[in-house]
N, CA, C and O atoms as a MOPAC input file, in Angstrom:
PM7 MOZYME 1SCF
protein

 N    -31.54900 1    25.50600 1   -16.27300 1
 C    -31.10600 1    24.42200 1   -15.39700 1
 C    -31.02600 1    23.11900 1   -16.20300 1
 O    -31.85900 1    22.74900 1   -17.03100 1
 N    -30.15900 1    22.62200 1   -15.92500 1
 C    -29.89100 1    20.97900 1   -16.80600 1
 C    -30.90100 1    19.79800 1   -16.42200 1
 O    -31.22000 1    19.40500 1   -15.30000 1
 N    -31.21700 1    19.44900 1   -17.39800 1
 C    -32.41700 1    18.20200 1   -16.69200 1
 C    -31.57200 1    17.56500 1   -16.33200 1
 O    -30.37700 1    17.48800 1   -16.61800 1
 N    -32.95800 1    16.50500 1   -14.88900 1
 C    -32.36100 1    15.76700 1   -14.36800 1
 C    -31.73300 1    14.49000 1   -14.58800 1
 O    -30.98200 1    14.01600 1   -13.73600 1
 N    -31.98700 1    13.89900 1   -15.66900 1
 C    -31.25800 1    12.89700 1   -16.23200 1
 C    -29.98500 1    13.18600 1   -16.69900 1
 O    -29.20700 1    12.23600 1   -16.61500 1
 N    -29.53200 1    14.22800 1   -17.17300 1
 C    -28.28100 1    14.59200 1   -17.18500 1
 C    -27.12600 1    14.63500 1   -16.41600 1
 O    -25.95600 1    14.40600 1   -16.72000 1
 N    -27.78900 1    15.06000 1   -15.07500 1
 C    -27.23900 1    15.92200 1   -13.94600 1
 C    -26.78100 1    14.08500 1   -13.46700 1
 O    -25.66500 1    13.85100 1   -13.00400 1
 N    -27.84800 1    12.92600 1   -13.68300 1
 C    -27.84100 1    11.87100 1   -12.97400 1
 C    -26.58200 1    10.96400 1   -13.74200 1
 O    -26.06200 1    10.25500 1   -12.88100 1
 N    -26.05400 1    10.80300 1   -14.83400 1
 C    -25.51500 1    10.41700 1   -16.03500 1
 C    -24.45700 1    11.02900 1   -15.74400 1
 O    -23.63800 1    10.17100 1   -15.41500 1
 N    -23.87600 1    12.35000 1   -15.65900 1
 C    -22.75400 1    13.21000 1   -15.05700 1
 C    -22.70700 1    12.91300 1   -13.98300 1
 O    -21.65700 1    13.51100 1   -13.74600 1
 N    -23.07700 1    12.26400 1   -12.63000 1
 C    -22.61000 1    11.80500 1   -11.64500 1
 C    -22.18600 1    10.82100 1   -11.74100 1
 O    -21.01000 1    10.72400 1   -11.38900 1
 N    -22.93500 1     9.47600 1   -12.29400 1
 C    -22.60800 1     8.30200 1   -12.60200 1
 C    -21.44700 1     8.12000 1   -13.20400 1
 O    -20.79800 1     7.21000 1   -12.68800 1
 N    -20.75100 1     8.83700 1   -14.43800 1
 C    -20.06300 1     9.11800 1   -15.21900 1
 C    -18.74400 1     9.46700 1   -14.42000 1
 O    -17.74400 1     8.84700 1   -14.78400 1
 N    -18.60400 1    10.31600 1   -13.44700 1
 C    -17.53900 1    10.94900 1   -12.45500 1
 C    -17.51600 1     9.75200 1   -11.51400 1
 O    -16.45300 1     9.14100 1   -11.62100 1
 N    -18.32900 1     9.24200 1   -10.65400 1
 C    -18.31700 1     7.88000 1    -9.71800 1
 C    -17.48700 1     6.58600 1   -10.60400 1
 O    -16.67400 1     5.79800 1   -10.12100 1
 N    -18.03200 1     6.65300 1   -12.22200 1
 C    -17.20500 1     5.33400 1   -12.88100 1
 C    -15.55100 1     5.68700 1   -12.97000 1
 O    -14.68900 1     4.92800 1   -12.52900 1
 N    -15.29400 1     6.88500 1   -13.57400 1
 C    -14.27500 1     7.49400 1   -14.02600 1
 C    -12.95100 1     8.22600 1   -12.86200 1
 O    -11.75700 1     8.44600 1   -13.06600 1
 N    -13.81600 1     8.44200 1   -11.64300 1
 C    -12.83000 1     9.07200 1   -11.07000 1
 C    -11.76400 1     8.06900 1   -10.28000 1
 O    -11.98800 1     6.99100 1    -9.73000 1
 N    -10.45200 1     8.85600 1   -10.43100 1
 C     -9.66600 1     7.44600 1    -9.77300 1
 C     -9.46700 1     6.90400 1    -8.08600 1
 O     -8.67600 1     6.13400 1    -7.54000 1
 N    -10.74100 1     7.82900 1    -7.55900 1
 C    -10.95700 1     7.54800 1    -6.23500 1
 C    -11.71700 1     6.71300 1    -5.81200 1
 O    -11.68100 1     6.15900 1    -4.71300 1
 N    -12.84000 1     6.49500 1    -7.10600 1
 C    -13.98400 1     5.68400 1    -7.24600 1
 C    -14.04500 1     4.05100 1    -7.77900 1
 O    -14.28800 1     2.94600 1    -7.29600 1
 N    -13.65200 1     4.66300 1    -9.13100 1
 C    -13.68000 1     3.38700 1   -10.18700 1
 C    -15.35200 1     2.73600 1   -10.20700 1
 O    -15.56400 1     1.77200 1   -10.94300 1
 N    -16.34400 1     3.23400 1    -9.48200 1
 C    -17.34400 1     2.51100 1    -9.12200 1
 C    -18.50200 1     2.39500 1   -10.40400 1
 O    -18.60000 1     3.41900 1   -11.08000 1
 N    -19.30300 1     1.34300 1   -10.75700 1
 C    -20.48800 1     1.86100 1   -11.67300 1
 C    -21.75900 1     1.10100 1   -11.26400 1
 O    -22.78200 1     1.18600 1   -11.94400 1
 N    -21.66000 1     0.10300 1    -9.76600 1
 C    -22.63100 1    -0.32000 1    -8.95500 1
 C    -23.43700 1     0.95200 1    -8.41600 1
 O    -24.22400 1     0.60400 1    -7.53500 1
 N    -23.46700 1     2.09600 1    -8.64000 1
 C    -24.12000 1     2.80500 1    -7.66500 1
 C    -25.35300 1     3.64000 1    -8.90900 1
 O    -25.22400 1     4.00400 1   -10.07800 1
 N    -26.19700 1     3.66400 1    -8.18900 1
 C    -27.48800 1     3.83800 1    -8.62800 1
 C    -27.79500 1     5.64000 1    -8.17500 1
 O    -27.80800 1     6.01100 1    -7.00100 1
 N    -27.97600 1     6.38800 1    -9.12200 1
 C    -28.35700 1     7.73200 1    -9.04400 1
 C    -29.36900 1     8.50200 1    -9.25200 1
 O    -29.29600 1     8.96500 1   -10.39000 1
 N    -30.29100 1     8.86300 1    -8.68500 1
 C    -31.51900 1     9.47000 1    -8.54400 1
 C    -31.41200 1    11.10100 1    -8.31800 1
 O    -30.64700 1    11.53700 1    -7.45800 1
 N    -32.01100 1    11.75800 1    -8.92200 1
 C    -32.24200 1    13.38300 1    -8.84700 1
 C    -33.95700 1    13.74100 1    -8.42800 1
 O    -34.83300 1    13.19600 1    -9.10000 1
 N    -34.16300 1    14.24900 1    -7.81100 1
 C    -35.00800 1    14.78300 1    -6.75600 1
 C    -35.25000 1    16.17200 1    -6.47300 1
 O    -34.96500 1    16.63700 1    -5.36900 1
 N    -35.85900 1    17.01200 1    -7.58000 1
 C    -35.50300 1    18.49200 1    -7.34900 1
 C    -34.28100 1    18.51000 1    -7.45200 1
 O    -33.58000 1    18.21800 1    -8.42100 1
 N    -33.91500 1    18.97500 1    -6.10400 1
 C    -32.59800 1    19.57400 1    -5.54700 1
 C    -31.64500 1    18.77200 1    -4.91100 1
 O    -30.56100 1    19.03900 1    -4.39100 1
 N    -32.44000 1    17.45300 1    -5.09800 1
 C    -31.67100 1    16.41900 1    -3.94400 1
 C    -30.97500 1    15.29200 1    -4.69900 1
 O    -31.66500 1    14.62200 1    -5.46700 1
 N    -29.85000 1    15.05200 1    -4.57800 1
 C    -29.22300 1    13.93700 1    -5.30700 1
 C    -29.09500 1    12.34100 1    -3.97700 1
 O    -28.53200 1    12.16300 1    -2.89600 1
 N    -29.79400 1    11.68300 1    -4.70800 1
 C    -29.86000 1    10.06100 1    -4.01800 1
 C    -28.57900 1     9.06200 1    -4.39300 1
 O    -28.43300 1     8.56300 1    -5.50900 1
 N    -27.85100 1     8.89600 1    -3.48300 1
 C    -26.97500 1     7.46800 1    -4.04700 1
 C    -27.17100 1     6.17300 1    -3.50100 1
 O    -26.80500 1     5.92400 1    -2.35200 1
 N    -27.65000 1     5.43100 1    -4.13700 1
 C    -28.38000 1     3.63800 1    -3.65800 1
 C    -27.08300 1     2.93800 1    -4.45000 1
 O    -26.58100 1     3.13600 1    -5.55600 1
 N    -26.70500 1     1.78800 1    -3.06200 1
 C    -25.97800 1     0.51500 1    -4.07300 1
 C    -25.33500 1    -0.01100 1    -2.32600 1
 O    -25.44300 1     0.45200 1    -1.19000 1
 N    -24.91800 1    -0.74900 1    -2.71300 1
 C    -23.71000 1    -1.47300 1    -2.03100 1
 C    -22.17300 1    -1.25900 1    -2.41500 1
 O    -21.80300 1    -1.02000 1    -3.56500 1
 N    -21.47500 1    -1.35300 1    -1.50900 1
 C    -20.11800 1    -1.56600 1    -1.48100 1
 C    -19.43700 1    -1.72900 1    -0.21200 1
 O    -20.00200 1    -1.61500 1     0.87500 1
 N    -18.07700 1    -2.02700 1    -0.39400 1
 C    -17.36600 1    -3.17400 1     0.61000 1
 C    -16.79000 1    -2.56800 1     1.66300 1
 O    -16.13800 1    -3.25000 1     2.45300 1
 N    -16.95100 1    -1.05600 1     1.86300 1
 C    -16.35000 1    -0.63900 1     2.99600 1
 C    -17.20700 1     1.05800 1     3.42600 1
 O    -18.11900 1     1.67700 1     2.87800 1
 N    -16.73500 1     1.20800 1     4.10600 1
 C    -17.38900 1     2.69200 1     4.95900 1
 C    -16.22300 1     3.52700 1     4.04600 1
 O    -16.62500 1     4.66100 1     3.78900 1
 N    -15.23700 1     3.31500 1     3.64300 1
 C    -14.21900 1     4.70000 1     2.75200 1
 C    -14.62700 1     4.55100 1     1.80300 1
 O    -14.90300 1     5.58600 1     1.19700 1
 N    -14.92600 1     3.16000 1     1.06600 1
 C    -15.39100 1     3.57500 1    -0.34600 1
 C    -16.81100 1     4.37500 1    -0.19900 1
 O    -16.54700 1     5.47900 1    -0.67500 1
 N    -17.95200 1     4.38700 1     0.14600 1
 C    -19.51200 1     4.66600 1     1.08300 1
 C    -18.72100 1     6.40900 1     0.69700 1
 O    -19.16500 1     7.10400 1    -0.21700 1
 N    -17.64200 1     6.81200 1     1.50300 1
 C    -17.80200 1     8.03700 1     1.59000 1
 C    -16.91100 1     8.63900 1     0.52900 1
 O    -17.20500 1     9.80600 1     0.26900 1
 N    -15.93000 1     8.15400 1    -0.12400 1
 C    -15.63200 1     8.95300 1    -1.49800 1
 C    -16.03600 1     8.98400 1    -2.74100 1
 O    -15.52600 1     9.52200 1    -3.72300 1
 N    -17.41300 1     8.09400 1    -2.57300 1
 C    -19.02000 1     8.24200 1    -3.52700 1
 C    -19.31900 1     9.47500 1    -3.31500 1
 O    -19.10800 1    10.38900 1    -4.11200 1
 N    -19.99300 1     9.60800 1    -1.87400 1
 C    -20.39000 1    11.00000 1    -1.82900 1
 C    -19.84400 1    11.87000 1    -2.01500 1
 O    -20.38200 1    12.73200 1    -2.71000 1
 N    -18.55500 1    12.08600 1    -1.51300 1
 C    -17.62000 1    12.88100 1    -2.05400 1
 C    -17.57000 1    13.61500 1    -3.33000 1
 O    -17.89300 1    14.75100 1    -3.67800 1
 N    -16.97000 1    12.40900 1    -4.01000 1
 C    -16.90500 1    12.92500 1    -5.89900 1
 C    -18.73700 1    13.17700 1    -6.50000 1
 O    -19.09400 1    13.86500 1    -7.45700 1
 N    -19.61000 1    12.36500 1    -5.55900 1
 C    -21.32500 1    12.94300 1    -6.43100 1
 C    -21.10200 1    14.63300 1    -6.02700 1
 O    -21.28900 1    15.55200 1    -6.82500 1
 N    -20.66000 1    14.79100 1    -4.60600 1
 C    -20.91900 1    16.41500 1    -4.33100 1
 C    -20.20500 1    17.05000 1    -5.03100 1
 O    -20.57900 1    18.18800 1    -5.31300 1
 N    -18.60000 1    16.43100 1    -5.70100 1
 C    -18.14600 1    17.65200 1    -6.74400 1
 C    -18.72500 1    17.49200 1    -8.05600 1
 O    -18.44800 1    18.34500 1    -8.89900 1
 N    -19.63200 1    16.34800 1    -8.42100 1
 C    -19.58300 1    16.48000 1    -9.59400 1
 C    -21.44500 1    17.25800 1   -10.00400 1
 O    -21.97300 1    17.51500 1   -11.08600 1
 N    -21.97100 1    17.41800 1    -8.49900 1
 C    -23.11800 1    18.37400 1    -8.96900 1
 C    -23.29100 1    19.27400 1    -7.32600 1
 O    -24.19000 1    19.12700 1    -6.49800 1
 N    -22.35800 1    19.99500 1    -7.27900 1
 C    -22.15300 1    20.91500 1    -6.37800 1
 C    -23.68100 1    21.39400 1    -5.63800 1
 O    -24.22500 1    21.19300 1    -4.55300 1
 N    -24.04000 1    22.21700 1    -7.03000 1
 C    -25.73400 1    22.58300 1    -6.32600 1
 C    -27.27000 1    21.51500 1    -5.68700 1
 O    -28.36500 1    21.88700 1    -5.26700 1
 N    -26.65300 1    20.04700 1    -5.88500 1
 C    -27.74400 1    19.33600 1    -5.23500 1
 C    -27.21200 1    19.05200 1    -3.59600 1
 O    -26.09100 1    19.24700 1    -3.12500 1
 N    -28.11300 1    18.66500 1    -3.11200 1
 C    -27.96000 1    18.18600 1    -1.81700 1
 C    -27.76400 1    16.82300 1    -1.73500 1
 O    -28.79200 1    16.14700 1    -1.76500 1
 N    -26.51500 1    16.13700 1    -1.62200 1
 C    -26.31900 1    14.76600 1    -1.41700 1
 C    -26.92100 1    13.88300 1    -0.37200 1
 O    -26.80400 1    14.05700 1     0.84100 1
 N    -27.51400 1    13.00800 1    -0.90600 1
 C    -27.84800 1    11.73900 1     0.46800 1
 C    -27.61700 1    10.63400 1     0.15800 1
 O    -28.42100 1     9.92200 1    -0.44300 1
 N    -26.39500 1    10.26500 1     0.53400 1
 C    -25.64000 1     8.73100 1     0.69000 1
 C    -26.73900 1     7.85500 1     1.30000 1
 O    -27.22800 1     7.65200 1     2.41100 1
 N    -26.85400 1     7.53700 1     0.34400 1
 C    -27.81900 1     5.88900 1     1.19300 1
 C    -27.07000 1     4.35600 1     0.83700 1
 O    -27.53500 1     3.27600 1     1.19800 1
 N    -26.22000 1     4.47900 1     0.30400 1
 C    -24.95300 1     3.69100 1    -0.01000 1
 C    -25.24900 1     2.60800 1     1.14100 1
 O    -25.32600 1     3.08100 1     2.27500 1
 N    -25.37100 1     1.65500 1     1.05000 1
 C    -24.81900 1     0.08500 1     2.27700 1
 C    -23.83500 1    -0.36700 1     2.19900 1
 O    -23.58300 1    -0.82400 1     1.08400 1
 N    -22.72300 1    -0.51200 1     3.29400 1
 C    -21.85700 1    -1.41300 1     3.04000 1
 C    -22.02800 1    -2.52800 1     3.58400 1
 O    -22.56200 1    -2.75000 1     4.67000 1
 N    -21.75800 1    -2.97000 1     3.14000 1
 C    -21.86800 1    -4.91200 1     3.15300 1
 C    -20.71100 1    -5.94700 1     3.00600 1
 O    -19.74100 1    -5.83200 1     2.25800 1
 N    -20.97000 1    -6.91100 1     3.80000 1
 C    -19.52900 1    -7.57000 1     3.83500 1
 C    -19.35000 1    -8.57900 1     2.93200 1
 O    -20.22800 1    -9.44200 1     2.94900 1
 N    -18.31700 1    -8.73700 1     2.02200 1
 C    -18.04800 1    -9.38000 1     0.66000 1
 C    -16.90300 1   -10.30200 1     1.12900 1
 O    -16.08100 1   -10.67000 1     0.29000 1
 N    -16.77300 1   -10.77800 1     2.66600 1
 C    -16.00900 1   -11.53200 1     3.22400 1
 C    -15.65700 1   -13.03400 1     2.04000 1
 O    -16.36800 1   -13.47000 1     1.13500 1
 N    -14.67200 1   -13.37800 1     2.39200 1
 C    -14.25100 1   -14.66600 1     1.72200 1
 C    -15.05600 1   -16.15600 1     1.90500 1
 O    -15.21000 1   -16.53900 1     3.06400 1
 N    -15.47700 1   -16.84800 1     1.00800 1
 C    -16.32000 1   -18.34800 1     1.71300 1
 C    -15.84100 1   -18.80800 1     2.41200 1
 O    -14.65400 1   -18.56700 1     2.62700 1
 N    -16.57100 1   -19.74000 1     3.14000 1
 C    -16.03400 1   -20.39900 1     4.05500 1
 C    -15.77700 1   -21.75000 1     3.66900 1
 O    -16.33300 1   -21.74900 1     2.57100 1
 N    -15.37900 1   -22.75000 1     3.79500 1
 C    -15.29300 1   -24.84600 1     3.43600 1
 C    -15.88900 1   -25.12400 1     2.03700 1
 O    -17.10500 1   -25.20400 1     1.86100 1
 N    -15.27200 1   -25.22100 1     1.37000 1
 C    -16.20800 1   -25.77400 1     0.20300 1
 C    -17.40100 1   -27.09400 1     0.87800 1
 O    -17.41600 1   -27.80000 1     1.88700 1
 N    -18.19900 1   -26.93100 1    -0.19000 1
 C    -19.68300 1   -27.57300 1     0.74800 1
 C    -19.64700 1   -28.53900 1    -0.20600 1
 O    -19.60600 1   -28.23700 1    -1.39900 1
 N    -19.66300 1   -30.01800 1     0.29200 1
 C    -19.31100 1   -31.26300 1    -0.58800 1
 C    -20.72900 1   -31.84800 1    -0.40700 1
 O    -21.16700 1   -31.89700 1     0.74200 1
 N    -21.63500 1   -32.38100 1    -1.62600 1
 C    -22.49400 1   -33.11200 1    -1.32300 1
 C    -22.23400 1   -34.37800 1    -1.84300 1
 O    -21.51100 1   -34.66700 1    -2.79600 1
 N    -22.87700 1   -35.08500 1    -1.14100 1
 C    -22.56100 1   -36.90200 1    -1.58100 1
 C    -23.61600 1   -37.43000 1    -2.54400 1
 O    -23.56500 1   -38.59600 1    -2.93700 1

């Protein structure tokens, strides 16, 4: 069986690289059998074609998206101090 730092590095690696992703904010943890994804990003589709490409790129773990999306909305008034 491939250690788990490998297995974690080959996900990361497929999440940066794939052209569904482009992502390298996301944080990867191996757990036995269980693959963890921690980070933020800007929408619920990107959230789920993380998990997506982690599940093809280590088939035999069990994925758990813990991914947040969060809103990266535009500022509001520039804030003038006197």
């Amino acid at each position: 069986m491939e250690a788990p730092q490998y297995v974690a590095a080959r996900v990361q690696q497929a999440l940066a690289e794939d052209g569904r992703t482009h992502e390298l904010g996301i944080r990867v943890d191996i757990r036995g059998d269980q693959l963890f994804l921690r980070g933020q990003v800007s929408g619920a589709e990107q959230r789920e074609r993380l998990g997506q490409v982690a599940h093809e790129a280590a088939p035999e773990l069990r994925v758990h998206n813990e991914i947040k999306v969060v809103d990266f909305s535009e500022p509001g008034e520039d804030e003038h101090l006197d």
